[in-house]
Every structure is written in structure tokens, then in C-alpha cells.
PyMOL Python script that loads the backbone (N, CA, C, O; Angstrom):
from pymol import cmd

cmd.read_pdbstr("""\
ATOM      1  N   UNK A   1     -19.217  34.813  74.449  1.00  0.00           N
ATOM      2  CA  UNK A   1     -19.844  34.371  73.226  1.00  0.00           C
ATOM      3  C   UNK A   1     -21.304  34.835  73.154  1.00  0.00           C
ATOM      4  O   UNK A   1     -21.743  35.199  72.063  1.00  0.00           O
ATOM      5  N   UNK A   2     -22.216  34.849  74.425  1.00  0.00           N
ATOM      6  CA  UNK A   2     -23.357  35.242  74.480  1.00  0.00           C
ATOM      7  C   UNK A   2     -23.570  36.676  73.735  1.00  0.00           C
ATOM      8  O   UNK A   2     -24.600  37.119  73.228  1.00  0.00           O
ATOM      9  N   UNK A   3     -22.579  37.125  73.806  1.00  0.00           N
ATOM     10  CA  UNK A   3     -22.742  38.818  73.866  1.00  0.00           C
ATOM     11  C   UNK A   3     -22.501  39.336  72.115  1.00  0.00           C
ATOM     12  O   UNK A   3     -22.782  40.378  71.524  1.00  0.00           O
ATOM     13  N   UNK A   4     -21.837  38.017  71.675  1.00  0.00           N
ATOM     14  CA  UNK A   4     -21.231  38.026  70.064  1.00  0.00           C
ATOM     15  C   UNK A   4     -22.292  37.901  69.682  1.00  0.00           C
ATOM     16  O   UNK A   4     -22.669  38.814  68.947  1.00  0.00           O
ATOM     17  N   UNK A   5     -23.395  36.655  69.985  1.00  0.00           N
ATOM     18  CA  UNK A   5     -24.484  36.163  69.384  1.00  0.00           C
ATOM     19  C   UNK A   5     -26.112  36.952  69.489  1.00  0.00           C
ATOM     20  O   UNK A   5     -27.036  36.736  68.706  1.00  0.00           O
ATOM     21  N   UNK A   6     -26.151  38.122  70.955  1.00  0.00           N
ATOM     22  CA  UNK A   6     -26.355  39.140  70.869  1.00  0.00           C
ATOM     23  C   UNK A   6     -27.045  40.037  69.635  1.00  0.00           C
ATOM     24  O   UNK A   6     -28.078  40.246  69.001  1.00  0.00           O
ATOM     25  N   UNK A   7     -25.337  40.474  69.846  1.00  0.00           N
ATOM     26  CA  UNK A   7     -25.091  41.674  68.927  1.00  0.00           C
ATOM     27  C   UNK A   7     -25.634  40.774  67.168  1.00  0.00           C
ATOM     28  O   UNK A   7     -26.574  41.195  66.494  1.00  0.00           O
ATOM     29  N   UNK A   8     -24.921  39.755  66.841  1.00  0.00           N
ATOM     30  CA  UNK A   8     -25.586  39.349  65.741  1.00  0.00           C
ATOM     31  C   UNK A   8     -27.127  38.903  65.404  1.00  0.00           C
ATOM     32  O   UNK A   8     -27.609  38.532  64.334  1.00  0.00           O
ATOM     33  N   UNK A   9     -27.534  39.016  66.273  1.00  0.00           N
ATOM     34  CA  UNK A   9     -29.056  39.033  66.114  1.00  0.00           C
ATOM     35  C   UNK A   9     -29.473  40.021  65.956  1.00  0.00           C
ATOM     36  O   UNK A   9     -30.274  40.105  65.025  1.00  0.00           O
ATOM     37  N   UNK A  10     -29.206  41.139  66.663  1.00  0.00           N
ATOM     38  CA  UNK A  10     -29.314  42.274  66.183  1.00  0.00           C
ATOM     39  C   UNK A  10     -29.400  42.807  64.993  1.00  0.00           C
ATOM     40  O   UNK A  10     -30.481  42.948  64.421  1.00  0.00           O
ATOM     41  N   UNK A  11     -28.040  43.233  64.394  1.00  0.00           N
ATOM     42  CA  UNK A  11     -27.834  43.402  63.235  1.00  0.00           C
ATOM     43  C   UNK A  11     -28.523  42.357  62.038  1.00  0.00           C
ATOM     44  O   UNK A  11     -28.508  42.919  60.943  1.00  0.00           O
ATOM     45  N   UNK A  12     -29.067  41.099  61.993  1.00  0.00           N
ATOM     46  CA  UNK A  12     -29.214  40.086  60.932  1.00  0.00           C
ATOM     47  C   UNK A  12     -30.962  41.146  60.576  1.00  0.00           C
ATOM     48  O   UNK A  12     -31.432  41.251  59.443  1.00  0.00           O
ATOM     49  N   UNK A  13     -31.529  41.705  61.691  1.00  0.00           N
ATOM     50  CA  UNK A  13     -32.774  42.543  61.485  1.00  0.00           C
ATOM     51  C   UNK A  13     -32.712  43.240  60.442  1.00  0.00           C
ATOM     52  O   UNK A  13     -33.528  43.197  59.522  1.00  0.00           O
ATOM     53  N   UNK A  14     -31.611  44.028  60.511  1.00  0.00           N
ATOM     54  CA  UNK A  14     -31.224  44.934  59.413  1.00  0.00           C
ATOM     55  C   UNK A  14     -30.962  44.432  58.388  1.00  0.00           C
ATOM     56  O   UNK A  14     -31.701  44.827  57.486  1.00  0.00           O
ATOM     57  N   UNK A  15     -29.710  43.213  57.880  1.00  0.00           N
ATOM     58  CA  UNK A  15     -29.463  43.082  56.870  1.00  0.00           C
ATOM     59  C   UNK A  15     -29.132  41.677  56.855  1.00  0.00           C
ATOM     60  O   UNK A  15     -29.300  41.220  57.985  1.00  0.00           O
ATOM     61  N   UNK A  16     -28.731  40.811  56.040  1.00  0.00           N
ATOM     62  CA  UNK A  16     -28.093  39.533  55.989  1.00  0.00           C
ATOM     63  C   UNK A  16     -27.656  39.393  54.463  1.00  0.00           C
ATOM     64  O   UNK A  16     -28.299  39.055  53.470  1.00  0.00           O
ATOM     65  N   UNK A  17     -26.682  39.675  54.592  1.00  0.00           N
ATOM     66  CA  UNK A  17     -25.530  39.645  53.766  1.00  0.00           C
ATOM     67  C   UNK A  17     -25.159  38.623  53.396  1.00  0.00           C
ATOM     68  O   UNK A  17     -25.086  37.633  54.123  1.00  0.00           O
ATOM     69  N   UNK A  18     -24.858  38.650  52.236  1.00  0.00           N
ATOM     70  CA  UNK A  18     -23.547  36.872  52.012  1.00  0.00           C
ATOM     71  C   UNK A  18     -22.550  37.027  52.785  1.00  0.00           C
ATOM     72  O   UNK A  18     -22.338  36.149  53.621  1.00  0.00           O
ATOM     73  N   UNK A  19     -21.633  38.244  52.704  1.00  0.00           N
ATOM     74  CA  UNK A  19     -20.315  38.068  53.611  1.00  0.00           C
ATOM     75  C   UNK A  19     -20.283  39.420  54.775  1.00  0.00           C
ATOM     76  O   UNK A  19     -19.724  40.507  54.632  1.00  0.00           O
ATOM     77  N   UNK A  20     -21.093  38.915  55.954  1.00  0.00           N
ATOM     78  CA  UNK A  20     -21.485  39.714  56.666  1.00  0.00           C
ATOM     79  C   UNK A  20     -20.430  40.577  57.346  1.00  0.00           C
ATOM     80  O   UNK A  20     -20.659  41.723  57.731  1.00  0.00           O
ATOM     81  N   UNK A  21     -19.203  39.923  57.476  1.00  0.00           N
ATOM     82  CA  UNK A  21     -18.056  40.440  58.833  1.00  0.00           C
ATOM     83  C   UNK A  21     -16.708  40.422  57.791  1.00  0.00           C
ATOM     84  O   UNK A  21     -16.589  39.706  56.797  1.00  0.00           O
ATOM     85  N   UNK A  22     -15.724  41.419  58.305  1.00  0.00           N
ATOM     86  CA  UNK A  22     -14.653  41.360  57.782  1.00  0.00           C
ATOM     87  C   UNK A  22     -13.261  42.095  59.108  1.00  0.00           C
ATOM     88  O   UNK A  22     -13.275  43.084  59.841  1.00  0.00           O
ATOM     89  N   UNK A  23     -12.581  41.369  58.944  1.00  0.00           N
ATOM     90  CA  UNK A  23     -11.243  41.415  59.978  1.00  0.00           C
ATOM     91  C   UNK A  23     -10.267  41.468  60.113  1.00  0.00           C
ATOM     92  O   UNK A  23      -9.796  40.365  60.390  1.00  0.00           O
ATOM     93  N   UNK A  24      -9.313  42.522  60.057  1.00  0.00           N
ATOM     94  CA  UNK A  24      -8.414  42.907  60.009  1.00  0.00           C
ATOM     95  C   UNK A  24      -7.822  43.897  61.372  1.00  0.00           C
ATOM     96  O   UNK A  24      -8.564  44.343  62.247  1.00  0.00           O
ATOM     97  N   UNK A  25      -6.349  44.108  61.311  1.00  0.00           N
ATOM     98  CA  UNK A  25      -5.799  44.918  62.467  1.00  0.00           C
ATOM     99  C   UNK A  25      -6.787  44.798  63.853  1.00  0.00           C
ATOM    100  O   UNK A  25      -7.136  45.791  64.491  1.00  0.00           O
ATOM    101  N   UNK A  26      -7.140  43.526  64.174  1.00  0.00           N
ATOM    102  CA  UNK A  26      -8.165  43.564  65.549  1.00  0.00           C
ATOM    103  C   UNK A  26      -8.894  43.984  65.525  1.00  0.00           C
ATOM    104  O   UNK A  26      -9.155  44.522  66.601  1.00  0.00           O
ATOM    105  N   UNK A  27      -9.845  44.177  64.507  1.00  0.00           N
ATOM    106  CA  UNK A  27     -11.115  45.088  64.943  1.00  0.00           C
ATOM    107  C   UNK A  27     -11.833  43.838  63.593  1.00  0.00           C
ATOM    108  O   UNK A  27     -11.215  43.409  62.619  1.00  0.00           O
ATOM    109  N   UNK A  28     -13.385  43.494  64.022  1.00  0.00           N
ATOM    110  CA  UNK A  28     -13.682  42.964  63.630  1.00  0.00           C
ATOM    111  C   UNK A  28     -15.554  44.282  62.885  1.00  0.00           C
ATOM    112  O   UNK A  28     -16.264  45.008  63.581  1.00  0.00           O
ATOM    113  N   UNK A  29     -15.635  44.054  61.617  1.00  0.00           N
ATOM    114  CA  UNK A  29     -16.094  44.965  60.888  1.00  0.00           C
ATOM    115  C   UNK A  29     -17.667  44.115  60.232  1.00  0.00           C
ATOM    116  O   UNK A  29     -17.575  43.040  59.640  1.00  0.00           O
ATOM    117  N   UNK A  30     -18.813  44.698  60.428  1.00  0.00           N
ATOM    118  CA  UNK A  30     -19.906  44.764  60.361  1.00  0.00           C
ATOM    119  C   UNK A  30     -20.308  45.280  58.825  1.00  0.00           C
ATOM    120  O   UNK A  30     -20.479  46.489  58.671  1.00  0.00           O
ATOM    121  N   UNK A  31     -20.437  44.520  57.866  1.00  0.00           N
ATOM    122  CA  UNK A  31     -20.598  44.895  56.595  1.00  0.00           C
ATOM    123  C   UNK A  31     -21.973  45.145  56.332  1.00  0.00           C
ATOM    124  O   UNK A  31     -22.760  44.448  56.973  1.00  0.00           O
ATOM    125  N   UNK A  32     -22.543  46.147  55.379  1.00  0.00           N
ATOM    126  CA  UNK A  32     -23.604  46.010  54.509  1.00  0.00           C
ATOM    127  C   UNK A  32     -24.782  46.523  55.875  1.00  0.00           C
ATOM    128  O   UNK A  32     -25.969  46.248  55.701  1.00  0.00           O
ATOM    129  N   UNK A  33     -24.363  47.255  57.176  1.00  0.00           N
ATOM    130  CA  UNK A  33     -25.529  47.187  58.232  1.00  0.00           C
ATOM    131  C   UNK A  33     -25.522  48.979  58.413  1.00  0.00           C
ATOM    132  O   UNK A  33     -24.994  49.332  59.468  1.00  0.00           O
ATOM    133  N   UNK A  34     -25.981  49.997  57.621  1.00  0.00           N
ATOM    134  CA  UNK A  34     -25.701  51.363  57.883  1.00  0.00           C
ATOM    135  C   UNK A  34     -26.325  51.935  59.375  1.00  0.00           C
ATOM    136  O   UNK A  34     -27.437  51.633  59.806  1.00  0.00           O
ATOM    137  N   UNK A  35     -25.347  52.826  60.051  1.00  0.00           N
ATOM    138  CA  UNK A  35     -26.242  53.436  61.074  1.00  0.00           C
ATOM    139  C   UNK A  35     -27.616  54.278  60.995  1.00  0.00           C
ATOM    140  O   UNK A  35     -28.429  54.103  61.903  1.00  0.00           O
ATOM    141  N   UNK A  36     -27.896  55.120  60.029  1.00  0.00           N
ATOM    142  CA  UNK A  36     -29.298  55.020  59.583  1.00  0.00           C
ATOM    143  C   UNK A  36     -30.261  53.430  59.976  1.00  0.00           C
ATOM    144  O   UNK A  36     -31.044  53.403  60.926  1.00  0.00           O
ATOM    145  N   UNK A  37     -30.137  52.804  59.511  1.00  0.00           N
ATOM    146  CA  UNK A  37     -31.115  51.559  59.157  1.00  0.00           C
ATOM    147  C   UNK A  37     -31.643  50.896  60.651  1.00  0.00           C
ATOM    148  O   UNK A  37     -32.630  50.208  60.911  1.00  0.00           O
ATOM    149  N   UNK A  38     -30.321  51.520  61.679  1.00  0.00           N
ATOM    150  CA  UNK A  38     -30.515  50.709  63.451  1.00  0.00           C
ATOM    151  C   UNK A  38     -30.903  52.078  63.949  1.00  0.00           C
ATOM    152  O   UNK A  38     -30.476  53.233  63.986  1.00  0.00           O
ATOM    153  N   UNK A  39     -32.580  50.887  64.540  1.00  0.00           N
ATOM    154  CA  UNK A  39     -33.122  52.314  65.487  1.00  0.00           C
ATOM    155  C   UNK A  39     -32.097  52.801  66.816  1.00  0.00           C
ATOM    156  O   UNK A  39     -30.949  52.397  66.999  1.00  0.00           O
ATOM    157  N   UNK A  40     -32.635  53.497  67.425  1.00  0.00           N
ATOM    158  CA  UNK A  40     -31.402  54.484  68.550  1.00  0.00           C
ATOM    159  C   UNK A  40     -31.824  53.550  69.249  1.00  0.00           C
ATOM    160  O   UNK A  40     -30.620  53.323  69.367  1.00  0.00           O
ATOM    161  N   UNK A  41     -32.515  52.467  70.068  1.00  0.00           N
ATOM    162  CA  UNK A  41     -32.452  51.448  71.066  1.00  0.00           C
ATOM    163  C   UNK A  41     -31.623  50.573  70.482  1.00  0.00           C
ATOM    164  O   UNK A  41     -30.776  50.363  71.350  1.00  0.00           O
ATOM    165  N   UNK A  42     -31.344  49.916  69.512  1.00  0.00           N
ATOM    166  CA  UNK A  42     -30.371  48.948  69.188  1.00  0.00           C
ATOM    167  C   UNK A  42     -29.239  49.434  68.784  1.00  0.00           C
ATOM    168  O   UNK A  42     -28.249  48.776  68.464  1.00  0.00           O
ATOM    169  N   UNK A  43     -29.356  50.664  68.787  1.00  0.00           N
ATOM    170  CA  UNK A  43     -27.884  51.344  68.549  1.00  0.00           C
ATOM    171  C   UNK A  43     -27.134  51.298  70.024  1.00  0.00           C
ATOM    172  O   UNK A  43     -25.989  50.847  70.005  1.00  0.00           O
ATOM    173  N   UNK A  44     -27.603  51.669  71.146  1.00  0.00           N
ATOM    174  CA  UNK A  44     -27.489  52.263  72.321  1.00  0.00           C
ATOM    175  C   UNK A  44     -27.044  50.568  72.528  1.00  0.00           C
ATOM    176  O   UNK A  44     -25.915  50.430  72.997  1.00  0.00           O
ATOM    177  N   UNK A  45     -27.698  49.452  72.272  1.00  0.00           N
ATOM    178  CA  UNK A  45     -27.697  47.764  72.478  1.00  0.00           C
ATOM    179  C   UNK A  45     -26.407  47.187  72.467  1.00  0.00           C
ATOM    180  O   UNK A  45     -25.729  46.472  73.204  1.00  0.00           O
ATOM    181  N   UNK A  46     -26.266  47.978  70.920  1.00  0.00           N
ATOM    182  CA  UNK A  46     -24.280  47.455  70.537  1.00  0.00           C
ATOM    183  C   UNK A  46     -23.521  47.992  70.753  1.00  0.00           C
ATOM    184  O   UNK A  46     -22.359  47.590  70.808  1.00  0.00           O
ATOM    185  N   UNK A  47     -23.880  49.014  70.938  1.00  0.00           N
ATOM    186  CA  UNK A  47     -22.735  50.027  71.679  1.00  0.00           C
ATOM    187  C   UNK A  47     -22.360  49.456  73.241  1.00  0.00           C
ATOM    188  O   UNK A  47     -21.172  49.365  73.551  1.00  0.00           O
ATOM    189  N   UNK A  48     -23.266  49.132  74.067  1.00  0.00           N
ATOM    190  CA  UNK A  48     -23.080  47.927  75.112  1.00  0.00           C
ATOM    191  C   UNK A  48     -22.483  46.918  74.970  1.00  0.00           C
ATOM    192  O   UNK A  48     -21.494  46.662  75.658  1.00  0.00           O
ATOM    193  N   UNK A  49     -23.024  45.976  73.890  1.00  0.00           N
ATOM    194  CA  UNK A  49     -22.312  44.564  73.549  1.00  0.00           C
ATOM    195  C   UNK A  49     -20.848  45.025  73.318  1.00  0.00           C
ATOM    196  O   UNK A  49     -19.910  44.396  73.806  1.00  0.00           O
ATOM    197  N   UNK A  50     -20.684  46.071  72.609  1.00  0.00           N
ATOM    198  CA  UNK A  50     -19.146  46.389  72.669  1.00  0.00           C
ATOM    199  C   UNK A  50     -19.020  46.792  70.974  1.00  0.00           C
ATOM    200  O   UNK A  50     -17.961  46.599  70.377  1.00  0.00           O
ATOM    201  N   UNK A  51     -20.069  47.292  70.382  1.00  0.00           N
ATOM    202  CA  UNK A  51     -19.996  47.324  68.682  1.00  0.00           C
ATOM    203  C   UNK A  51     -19.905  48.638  68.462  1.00  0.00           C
ATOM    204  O   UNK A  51     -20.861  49.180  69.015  1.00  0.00           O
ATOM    205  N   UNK A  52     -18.969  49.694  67.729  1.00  0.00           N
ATOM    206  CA  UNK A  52     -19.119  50.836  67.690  1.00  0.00           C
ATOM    207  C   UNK A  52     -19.633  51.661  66.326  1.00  0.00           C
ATOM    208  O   UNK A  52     -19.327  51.174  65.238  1.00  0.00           O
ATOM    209  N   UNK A  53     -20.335  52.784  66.361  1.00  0.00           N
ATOM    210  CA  UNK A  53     -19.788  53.432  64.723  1.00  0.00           C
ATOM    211  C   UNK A  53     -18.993  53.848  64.606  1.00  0.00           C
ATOM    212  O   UNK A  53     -18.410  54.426  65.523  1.00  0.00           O
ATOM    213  N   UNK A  54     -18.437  53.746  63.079  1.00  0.00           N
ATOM    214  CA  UNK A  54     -17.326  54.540  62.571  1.00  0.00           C
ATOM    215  C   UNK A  54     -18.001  55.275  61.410  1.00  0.00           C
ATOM    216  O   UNK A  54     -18.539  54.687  60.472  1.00  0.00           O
ATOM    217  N   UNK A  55     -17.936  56.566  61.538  1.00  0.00           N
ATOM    218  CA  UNK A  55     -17.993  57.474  60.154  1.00  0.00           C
ATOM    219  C   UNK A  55     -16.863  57.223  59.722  1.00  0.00           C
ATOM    220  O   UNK A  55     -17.128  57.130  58.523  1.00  0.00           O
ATOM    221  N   UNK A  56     -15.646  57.017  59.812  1.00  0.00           N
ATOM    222  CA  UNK A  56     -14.699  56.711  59.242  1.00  0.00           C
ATOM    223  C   UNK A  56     -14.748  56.064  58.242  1.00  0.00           C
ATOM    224  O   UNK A  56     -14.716  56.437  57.070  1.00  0.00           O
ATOM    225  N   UNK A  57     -14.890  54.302  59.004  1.00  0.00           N
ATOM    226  CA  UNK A  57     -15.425  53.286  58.254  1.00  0.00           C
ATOM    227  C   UNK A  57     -16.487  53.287  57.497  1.00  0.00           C
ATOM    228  O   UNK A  57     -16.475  52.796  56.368  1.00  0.00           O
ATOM    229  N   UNK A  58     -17.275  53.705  57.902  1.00  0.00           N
ATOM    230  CA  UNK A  58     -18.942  53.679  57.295  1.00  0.00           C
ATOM    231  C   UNK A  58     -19.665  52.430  57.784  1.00  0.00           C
ATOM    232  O   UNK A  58     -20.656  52.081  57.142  1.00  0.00           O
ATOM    233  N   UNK A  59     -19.350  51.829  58.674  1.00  0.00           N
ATOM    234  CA  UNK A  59     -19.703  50.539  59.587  1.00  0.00           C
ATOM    235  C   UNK A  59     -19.712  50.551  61.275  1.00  0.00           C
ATOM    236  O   UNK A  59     -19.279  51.341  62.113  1.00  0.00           O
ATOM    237  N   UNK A  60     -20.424  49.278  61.337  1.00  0.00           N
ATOM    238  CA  UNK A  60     -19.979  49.170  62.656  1.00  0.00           C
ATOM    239  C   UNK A  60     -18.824  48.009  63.184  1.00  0.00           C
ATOM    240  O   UNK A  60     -18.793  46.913  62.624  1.00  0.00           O
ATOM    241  N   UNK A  61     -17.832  48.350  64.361  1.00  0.00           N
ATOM    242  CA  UNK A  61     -16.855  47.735  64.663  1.00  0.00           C
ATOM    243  C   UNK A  61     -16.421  47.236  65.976  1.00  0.00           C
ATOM    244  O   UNK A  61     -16.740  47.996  66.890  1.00  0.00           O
ATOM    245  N   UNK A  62     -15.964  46.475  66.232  1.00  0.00           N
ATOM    246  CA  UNK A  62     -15.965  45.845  67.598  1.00  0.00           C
ATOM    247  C   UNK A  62     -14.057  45.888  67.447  1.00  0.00           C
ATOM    248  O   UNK A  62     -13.352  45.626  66.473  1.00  0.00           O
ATOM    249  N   UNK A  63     -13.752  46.246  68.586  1.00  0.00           N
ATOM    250  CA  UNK A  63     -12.409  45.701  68.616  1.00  0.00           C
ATOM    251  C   UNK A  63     -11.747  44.457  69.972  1.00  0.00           C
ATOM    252  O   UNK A  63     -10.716  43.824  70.201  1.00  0.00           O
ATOM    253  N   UNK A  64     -13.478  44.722  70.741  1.00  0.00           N
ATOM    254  CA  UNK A  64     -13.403  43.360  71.407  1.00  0.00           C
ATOM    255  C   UNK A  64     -13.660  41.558  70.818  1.00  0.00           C
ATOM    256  O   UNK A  64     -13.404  40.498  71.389  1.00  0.00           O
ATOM    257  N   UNK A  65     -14.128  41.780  69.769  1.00  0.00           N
ATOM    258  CA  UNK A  65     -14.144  40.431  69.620  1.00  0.00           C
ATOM    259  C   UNK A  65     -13.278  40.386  67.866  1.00  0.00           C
ATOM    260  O   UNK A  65     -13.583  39.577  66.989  1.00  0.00           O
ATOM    261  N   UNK A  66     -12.454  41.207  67.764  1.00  0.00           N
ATOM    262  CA  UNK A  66     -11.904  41.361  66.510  1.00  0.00           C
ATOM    263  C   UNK A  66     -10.354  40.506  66.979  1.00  0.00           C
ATOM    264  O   UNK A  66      -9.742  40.110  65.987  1.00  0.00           O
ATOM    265  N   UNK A  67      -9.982  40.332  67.716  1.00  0.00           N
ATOM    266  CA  UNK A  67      -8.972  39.396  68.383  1.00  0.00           C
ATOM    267  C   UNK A  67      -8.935  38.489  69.045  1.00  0.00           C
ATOM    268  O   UNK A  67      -9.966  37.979  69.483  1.00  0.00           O
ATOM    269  N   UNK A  68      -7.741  38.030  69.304  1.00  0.00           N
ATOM    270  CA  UNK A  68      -8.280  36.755  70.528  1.00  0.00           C
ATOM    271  C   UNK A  68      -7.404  37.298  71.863  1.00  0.00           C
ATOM    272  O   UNK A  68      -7.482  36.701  72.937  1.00  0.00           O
TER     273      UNK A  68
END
""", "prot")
cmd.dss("prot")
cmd.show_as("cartoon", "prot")
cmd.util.cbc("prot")
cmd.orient("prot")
């Protein structure tokens, strides 16, 4: 849980959204937070905590805490 609460501190720097997270197929999805906007130390941060980019997505995504 430490590592969830972490990473969301992180990201709230950048943005704070009304509906920050969205979850589907196990992967839990980082809305409204572009990789532009996170400097390369807090990028390098969540990428640790376990948060990834997706150019795909256009977000960032965890598929560790997107399940139980």
C-alpha cells in the first residue's frame, strides 16, 4: 500500500483530476497525468513503484496494483 500511496503523491504534483484512475483488464490507468508534464526523476520513481508509460495508451499504467 505504501508504494500505491507513493506513486500517488507523485502524480497529484502534476495533476488532480476529478476522476483520476480507471480499471480495466488488470491494469490500473493514470488519467489526465501526460509523460511530458513528469520530470525524468519522477519518471524513473514510478517506473520503480511499478507505474509504466504507454504510448499506446497515452497514460501511465500499473498492472501491479490493477488486480488483486
Amino acid at each position: 500500500m505504501e508504494k500505491l500511496i507513493e506513486a500517488l503523491q507523485i502524480f497529484i504534483k502534476y495533476a488532480n483530476p476529478s476522476y483520476p484512475t480507471h480499471c480495466e483488464h488488470d491494469t490500473l490507468y493514470i488519467m489526465e497525468v501526460s509523460r511530458d508534464m513528469v520530470s525524468s526523476e519522477d519518471h524513473a520513481k514510478l517506473d520503480e513503484l511499478g507505474f509504466l508509460w504507454s504510448d499506446g495508451e497515452g497514460c501511465y499504467m500499473s498492472f501491479r496494483y490493477g488486480s488483486a
